[in-house]
N, C-alpha and C positions, 0 to 999 in steps of 0.2 A: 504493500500500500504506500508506503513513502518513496519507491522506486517511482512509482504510477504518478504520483503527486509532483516529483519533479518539474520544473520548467525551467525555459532556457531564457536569459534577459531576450525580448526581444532588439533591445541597444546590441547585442553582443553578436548576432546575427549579420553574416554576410547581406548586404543591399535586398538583393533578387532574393532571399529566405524569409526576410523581413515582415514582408506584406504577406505571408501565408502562412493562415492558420490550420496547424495541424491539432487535429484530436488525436489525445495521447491512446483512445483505443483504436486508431487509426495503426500505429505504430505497435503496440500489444498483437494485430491483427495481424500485420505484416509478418512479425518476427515468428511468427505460428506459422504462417505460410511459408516463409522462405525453409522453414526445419521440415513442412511437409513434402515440400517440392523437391527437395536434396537430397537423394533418395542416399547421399554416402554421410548428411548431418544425420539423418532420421537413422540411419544405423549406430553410429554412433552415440545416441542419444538411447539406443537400445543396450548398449553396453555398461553406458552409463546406470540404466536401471537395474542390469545383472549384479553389479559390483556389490550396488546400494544395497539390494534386494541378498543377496548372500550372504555381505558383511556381520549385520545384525545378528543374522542366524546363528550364525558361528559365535559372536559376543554372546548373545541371551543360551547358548548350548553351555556355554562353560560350567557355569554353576554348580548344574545335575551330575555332568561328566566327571566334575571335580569329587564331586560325593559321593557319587557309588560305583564311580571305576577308578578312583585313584586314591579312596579314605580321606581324603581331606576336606571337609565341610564348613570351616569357621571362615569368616570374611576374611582374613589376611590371607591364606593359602588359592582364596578364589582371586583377588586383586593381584595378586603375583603372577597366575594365569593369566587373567585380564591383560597384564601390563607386556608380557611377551608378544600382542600382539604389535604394541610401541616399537620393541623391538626387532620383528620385522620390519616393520616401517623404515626405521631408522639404517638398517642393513639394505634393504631394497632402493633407498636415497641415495646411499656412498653408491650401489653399483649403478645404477643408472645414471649418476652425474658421472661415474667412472668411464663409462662406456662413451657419454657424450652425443655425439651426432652421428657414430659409427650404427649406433641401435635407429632404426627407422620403427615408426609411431606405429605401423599398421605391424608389423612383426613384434614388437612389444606386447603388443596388445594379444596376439594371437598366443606367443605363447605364455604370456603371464596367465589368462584363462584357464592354459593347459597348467598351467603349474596350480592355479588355485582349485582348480580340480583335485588336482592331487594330492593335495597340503589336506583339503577336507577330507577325502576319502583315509590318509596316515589318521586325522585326528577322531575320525568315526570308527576305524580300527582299534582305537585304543579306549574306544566305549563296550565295544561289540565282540572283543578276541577272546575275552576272560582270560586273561593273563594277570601276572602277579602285580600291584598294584603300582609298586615300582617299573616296573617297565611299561605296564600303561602311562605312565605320567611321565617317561622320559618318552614315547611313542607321542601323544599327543604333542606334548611341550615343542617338539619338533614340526608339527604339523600346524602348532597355532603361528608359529615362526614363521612359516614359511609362505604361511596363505598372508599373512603380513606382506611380506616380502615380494610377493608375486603380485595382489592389488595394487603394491605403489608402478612396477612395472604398468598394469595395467591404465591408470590413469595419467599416468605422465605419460605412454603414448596417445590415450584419448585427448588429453588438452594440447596436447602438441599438434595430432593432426586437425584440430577441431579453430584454436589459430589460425592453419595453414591453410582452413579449406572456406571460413567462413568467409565472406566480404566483411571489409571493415565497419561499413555501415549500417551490419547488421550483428557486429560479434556481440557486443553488448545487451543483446535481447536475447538471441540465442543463448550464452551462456546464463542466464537469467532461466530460462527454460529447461537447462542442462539443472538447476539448481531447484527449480521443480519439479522432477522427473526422480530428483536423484533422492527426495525426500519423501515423495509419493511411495515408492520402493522402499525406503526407509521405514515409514509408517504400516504400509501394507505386511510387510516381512514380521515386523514386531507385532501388527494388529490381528496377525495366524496367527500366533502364539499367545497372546493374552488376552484378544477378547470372547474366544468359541469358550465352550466349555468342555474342553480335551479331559480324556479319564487317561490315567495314567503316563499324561505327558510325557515325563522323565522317562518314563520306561521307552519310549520310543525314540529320546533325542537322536538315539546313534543313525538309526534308521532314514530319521530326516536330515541329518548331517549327508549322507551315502546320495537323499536325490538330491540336496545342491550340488553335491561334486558333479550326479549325472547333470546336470542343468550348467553348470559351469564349463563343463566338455564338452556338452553340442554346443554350446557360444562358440568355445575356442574352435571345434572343428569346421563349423559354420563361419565365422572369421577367414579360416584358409581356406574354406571352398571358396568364396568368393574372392578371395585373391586370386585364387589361383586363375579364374573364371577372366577374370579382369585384365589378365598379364598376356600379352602378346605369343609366349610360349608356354607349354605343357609342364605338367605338377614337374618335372625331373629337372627341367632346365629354371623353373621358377626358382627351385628352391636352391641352383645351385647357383644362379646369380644374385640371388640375396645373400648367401652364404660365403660368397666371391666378395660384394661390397661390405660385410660388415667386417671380414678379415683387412683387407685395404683399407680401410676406414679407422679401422681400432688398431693393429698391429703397424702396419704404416705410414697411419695419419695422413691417407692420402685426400688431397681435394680435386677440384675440378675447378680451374682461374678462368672463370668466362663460359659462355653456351657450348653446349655438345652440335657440334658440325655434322654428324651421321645422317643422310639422309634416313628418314624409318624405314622408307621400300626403297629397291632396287638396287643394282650393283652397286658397291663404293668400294674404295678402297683406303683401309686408316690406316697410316706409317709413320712413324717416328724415330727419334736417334735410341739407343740400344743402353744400358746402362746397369743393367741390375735385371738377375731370374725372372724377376717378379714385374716386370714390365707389361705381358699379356695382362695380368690379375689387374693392372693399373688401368688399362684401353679399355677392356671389360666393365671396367665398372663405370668409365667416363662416357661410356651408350651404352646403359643397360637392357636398352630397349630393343637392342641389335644383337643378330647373336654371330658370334666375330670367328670366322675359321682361320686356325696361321697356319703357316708355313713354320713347322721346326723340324730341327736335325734327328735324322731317323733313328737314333739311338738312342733317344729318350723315351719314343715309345715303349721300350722294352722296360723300361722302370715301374715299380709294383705301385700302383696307382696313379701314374700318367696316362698309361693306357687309355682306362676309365676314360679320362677326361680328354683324351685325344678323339675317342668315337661320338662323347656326349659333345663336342663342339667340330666333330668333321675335320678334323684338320689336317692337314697335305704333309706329311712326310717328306722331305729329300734329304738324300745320301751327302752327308758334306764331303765337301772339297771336290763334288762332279758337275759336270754340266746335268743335270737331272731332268731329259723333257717328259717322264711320265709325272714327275711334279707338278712341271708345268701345266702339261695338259690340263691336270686336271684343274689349276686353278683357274684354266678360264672357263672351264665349263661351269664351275660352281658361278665366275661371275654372270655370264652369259647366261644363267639360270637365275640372275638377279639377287645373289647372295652377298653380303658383304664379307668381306678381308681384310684380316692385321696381318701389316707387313714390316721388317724392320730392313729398313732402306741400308743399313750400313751390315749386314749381314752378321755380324757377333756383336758381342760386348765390348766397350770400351771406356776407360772412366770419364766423368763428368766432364767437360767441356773441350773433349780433344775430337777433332774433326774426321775425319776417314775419307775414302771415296767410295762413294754410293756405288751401292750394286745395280745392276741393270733391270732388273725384274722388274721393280715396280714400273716403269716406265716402259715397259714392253707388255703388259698387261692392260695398263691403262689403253694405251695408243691401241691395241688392239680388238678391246673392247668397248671403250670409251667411255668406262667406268671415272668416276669423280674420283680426284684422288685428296683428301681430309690430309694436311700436314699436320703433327702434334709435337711439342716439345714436354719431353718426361726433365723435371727437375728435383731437387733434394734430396738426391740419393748420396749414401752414405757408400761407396767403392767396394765391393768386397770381389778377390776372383774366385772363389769357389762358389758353385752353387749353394749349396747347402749355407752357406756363411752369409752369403747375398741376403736369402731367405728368412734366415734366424734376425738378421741384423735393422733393426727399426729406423726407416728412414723418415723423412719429413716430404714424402711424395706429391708434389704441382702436377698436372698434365694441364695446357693450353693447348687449345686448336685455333688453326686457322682457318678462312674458306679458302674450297678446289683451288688445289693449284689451275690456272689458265694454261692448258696444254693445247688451245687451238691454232698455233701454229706450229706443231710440229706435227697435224693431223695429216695433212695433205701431204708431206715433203716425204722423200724416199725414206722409208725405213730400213736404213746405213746404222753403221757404228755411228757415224758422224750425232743421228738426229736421236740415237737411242740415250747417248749421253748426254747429249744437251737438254734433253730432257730430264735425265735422272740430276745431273745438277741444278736445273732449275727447281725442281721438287726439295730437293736437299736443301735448297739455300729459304726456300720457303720453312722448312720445319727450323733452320736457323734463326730464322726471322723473330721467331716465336721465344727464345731464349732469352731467360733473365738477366741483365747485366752481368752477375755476378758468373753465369757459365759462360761467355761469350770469350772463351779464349783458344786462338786460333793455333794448335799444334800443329806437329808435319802431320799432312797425311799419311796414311798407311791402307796399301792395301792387301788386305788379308784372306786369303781362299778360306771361305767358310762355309757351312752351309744354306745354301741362299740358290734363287733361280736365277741364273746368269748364263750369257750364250752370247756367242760372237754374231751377233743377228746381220752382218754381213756372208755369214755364210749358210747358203740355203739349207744346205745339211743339216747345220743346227738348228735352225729357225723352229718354234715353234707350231706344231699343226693345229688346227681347232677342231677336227676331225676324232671323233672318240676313239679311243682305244679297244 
């Protein structure tokens, strides 16, 4: 009611706002409509009543639980229980501020449900086990923790996405409604409990503890259907590009300086300078929306979980240190079938601001496709030569994109050594472009036979066919 009662000076009002009067249930009106018409606020606003709607349950269970499945009945012993659920809170604070922006709001959300699920169902186990009382009460004490623990994940990705997704003009009413929804469930949760006239309540808290968990785990599985549902690609590649950006995110603090360049449909091609293993996990995650086949050395396939993610991302094998046209082949048919490609223009690793001479592939690809080719610069890596050390080792990872390099004049002109190169350094000097002062220091070049698609495309023999294999 005093929210309602507000007004705005009309002195204080832009000119053109001035002379119109709005009725504040004009705006009450609105903000109902905009949560009804949002069909991703009005979910969200569903979750909201879960939390609400659970929480309580779990507070007003304790009590019973404390008394006849753990012996302890006097007020101090129940308020000590009570106060563990602070301590989730408190524990679920540190890791999500921990975690940062690496945790995305709707994956928060999905699995904190899953986890509060499960936090009830341990603390309904330790009503329902008949076990000794002491281990009931180290079983639950664990389970009140945890569902603590896992509703702060839940809300802090709920107000996070609920920021992100509102207009500004209307957050203020929305979260107004977020706060009547979330007390409605509140009231509703408590008013099962105390105002029917249940016989032997107690006797059955455990039982009703067991359906919030179930009612908390179709939320959370229902959450990921419709992710999954939503995402450009299937549950396997969903979850392994969320799993790709929270590792980048949180292990290498990786950002993205400026807009993703990727077109969403049809061929492209995205290449960068080389610096660190973990280069693909970086491009990956800077188009999430793309799903990125490389080009690597065929001898990593054979590594016990590359594999995996060699097939779940299509990627082109070739043989280092050969001229490899079954590589090639196939990477223009994947373009030519309008797929996108990570390429790394300089064919190996090399540390932080030392220049090379670009390979030829991208630039025989492109021209022959006429695929867009996205330059990127990878920044903040910390040098390591081993993989494994690469890996382990926490960098402060930048990627910027530019747009397409401009390769319409080297469309028409013979495709010579001459026009193959001048294209792969016109590309090269574009992804340089893109470099922060601080890497922009020009070493000797070095060219290094590694494995990369490269060909003397003045000689027909080598030339690539486009003709399947």
């Amino acid at each position: 009611l005093f929210l309602w009662a507000m007004r705005l000076s009309r002195s204080s009002l832009a000119p053109e706002y001035s002379r119109v009067r709005r009725s504040p249930w004009r705006d009450l009106v609105e903000g109902w409509q905009y949560v009804w018409y949002h069909r991703r606020v009005l979910e969200l606003m569903g979750v909201a009543g879960i939390i609400w709607f659970c929480g309580p349950l779990v507070i007003s269970a304790i009590p019973a639980i404390v008394r006849d499945a753990y012996g302890g009945g006097n007020y101090q012993i129940i308020s000590y229980y009570r106060g563990l659920v602070g301590v989730g809170f408190i524990i679920g604070s540190v890791i999500v501020t921990a975690l940062g922006p690496a945790l995305r709001g709707e994956i928060a959300i999905t699995w904190g449900l899953l986890g509060v699920s499960f936090a009830m169902m341990l603390f309904a186990i330790s009503a329902l086990a008949g076990v000794e009382p002491g281990t009931a009460a180290a079983i639950g004490a664990v389970g009140i923790i945890l569902a603590g623990m896992f509703a702060v994940a839940v809300m802090a990705g709920f107000h996070a996405l609920l920021q992100r997704t509102v207009a500004n003009r209307f957050r203020g009413r929305v979260f107004g409604i977020k706060d009547l929804v979330s007390t409605v469930a509140l009231l509703t949760a408590t008013g099962m409990l105390g105002i029917p006239k249940w016989q032997r309540l107690d006797d059955w808290v455990g039982w009703l503890l067991i359906g919030v968990a179930g009612l908390a785990l179709f939320a959370g599985v229902m959450t990921m259907v419709v992710r999954v549902r939503r995402s450009v690609f299937g549950f396997r590649l969903t979850m392994a590009s969320h799993l790709n950006e929270f590792i980048a995110k949180f292990w290498w603090r990786f950002q993205r300086i400026g807009p993703s360049r990727v077109p969403r449909e049809g061929p492209a091609i995205l290449t960068a300078n080389h610096t660190c293993a973990a280069d693909p996990v970086f491009l990956c995650a800077a188009a999430p929306y793309r799903l990125l086949s490389f080009i690597i050395a065929a001898e990593y396939v054979k590594w016990p979980g590359i594999r995996q993610i060699v097939r779940l991302l299509d990627c082109v094998p070739v043989r280092r240190g050969e001229r490899d046209l079954g590589a090639t082949k196939q990477s223009l048919r994947r373009l030519q079938s309008g797929r996108a490609m990570g390429i790394f223009i300089e064919g190996g690793i090399a540390p932080p601001g030392r220049r090379r001479t670009p390979k030829d592939g991208v630039a025989t690809l492109a021209l022959k496709t006429g695929a867009p080719v996205i330059p990127a610069f990878i920044s903040g890596i910390r040098y390591r030569e081993g993989v494994v050390s690469s890996l382990l080792t926490r960098h402060n990872a930048r990627i910027r994109m530019g747009p397409p390099v401009d390769l319409s004049e080297f469309m028409d002109a013979p495709k010579g050594r001459d026009t193959i190169r001048a294209a792969s350094q016109k590309i090269y000097d574009a992804i340089w472009a893109l470099a922060p002062p601080e890497e922009r220091i020009d070493a000797a070049s070095e060219h290094d036979a590694v494995g990369t698609i490269s060909f003397d495309s003045s000689d027909p023999a080598q030339a690539p066919s486009t003709e399947p294999t």
